[in-house]
N, C-alpha and C positions, 0 to 999 in steps of 0.2 A: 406487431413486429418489435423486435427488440431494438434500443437506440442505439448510435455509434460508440463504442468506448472509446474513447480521444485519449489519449498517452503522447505527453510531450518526451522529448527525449534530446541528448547529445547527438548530435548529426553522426559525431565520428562515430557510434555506436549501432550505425545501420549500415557500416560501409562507405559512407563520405567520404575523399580525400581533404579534410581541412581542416588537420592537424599542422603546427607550426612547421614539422618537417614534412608535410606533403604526405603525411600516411594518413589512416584512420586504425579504430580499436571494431573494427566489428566484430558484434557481439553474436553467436549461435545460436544460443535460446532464445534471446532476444526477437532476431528476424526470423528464423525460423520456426520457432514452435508457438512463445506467446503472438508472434507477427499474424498469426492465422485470425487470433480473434480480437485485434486491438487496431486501430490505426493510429500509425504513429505523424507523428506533430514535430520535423526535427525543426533543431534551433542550434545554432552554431555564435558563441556569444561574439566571436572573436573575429570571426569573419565578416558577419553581419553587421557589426559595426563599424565596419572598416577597415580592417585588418587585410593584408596579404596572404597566399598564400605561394610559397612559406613565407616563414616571417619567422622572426627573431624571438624566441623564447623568453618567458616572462614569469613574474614568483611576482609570491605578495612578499610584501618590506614592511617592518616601521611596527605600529602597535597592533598587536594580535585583533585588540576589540575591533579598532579602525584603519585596516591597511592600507597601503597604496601597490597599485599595480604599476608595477615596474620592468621593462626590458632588462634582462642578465649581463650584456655586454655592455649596451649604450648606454642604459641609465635614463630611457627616455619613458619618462610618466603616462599611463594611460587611464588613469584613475576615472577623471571627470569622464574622460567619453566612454568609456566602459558602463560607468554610474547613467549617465543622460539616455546612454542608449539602452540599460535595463529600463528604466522605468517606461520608456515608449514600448518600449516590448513586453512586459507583465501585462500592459493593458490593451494589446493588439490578441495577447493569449486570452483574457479574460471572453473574448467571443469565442473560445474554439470548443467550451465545453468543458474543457478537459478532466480526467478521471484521476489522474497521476502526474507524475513526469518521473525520468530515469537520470540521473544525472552523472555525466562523467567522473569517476574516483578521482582526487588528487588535486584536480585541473584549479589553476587560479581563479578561473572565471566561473567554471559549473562544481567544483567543488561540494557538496554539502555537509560536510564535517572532514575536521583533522588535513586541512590542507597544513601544508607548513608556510610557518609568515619566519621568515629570514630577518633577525635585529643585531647588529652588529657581529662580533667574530664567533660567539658559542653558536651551536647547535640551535636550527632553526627548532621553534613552536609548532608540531602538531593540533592547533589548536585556532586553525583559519578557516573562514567560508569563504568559496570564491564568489566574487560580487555580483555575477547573475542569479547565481543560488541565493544569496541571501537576499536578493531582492524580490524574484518569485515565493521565497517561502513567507516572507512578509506581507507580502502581497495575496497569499492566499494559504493560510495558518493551519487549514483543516487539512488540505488536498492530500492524500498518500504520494507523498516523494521517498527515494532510494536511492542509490549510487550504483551502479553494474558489481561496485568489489563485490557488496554488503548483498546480491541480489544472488554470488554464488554460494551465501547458507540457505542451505533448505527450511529451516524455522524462519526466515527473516523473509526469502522468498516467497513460500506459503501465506505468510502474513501479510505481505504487501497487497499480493495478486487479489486473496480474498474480501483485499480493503478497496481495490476499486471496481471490481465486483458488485461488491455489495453498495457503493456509491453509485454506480451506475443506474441499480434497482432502486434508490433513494429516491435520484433524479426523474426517474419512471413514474414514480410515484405521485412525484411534486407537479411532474406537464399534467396528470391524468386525472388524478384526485387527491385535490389538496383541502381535505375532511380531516376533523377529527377521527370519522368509524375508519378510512385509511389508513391514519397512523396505527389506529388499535391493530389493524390486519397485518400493519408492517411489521408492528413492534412484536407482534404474535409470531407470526410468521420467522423470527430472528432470534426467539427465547434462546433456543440453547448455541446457539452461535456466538450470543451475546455474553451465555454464561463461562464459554469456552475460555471467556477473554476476561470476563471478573464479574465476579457475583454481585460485590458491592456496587459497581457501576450499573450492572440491568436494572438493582432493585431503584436505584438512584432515577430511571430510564422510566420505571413502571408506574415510579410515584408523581413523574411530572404525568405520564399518559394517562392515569387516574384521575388527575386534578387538570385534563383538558378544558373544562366548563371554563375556569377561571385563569383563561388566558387568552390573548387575540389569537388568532391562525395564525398571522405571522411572527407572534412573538413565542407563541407554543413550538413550531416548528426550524426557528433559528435555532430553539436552545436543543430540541432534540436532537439535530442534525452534530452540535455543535458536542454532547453526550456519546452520541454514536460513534463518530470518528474518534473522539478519546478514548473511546470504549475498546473498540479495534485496534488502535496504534499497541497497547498491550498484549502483550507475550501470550499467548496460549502456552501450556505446559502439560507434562503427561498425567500430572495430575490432575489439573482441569480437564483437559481430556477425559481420562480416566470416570471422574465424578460424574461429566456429563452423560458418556455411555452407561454407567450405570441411575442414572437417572434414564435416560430414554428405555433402557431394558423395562424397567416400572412397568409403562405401557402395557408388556406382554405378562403380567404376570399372571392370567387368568387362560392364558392360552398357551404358554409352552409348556412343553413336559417339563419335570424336574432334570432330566439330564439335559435337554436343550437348553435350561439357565444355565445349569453346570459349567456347559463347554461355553457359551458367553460369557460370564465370569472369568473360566480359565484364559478367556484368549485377552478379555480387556486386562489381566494380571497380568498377560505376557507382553503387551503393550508397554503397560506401566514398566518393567521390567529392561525395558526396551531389547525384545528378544525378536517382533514382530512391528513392523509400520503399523503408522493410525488404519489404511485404508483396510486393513485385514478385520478388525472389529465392525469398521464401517459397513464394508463388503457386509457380514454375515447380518448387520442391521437392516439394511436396505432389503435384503432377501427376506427378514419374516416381515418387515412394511410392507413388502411386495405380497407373501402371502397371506397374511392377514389382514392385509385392506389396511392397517390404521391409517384414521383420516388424520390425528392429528401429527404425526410423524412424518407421514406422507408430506405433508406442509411445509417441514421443518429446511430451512435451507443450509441449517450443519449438514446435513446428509450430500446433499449435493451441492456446494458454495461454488464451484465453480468445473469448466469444462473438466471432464475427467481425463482428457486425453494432455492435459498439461503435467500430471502423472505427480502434482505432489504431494499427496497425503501417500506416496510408496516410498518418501524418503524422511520421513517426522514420525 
């Protein structure tokens, strides 16, 4: 059986009412489509630590690196208990597992980039984290976090989902068998997923899985994990893309006809091109896996990184 994927998230982004004015931002895809195969973990920084609901609207002030959380009208500080009351909460989250989290756009408190910090009379700084975010991310450097703005591009989307995903399957790996010949099956198992996302990283990835002998388990498998996640946070593009599919074609080249490369060729150009989604190449990969049995294709978790019914290699 497969384990829970735990996904922390903004409260107000599942429909909560516990925004300062008494609404919430619920999200669509969010509860509804990703909600099928994730359970979420909400967290409300604002309420949960005391706050009313409503309550009086709040902005960071003062220096971009170091803000202070500040009420709009009164001027009343909520700096420290905001702060006290992250750090009891990063480590109440550190049991839940978790695979991700989603964090409110903008928000003083769940922010995770480009809040604005307000310093005198010019034009507030783009350039804040709100103080529950930046205590979660500090508190756990690897995890895949996002914001709902950054979660309605389709590359940045794609990219997330398949990061906790594939953390998921880490984690599987780590309760089950936590071996060296594992990591090889993992690391195997991940090739061209890995290479989707940077060359130089997998080789980087192959050379510690190579040199297993001469390292403990736990300190071989901190740094792979700590690899992997770097590896994934990086952009896929249709070029990688691209390279890759014509690397997995390789496979068949002693089994398809000349005009069956042909039209795979032509369709990964038309990708590149971007005349056609990734899953259109994918799609025609899966089908000669499928008829040609390859076992090691068949393995490959580019092919299928996540539910297909989440629908997004139809928009990258």
């Amino acid at each position: 059986m497969e384990t829970p994927l735990n996904i922390g998230i903004s409260a107000c982004l599942l429909g909560q009412a516990v925004r300062y004015d008494g609404g919430h931002k619920l999200d669509a895809f969010l509860t509804g489509t990703l909600g099928r195969f994730v359970t979420f973990v909400p967290v409300c920084p604002e309420t949960e630590c005391g706050l009313g609901v409503p309550r009086e609207a709040m902005r960071l002030v003062g220096d971009p690196a170091s803000p202070r959380l500040v009420t709009i009208r009164s001027g009343i500080d909520h700096t420290e208990k905001m702060q006290k009351w992250s750090i009891r909460r990063v480590e109440e989250l550190a049991k839940e597992n978790l695979c991700g989290f989603i964090f409110k756009s903008r928000s003083p408190s769940s922010g995770m980039e480009r809040v604005k910090v307000y310093a005198g009379e010019g034009a507030p700084a783009k350039t804040g984290v709100g103080l529950f975010a930046k205590a979660f991310m500090e508190r756990f450097p690897l995890l895949p976090v996002e914001d709902e703005g950054r979660l309605h591009d389709p590359v940045l989307r794609e990219n997330w989902i398949t990061r906790i995903f594939v953390l998921r399957r880490w984690r599987e790996l780590l309760a089950a068998n936590h071996s060296r010949g594992g990591l090889v099956a993992f690391h195997t198992r991940h090739k061209l997923l890995l290479l989707s996302h940077s060359e130089k990283q997998y080789r980087a990835m192959g050379k510690l899985v190579a040199a297993a002998k001469n390292y403990s388990p736990s300190e071989l498998f901190n740094q792979y994990e700590t690899l992997l996640m770097e590896t994934l946070r990086l952009k896929s593009t249709k070029a990688k893309h691209g390279n890759v599919l014509l690397h997995a074609l390789g496979h068949f080249k002693k089994m398809l006809s000349s005009e069956e490369k042909q039209e795979m060729v032509a369709i990964i150009d038309s990708y590149r091109k971007d005349l056609v989604p990734l899953i259109v190449p994918i799609t025609l990969l899966n089908h000669y896996v499928r008829k040609y049995r390859e076992p090691y294709l068949a393995g490959q978790v580019y092919l299928n990184p996540h539910p297909l019914e989440l629908k997004l290699r139809n928009h990258v």
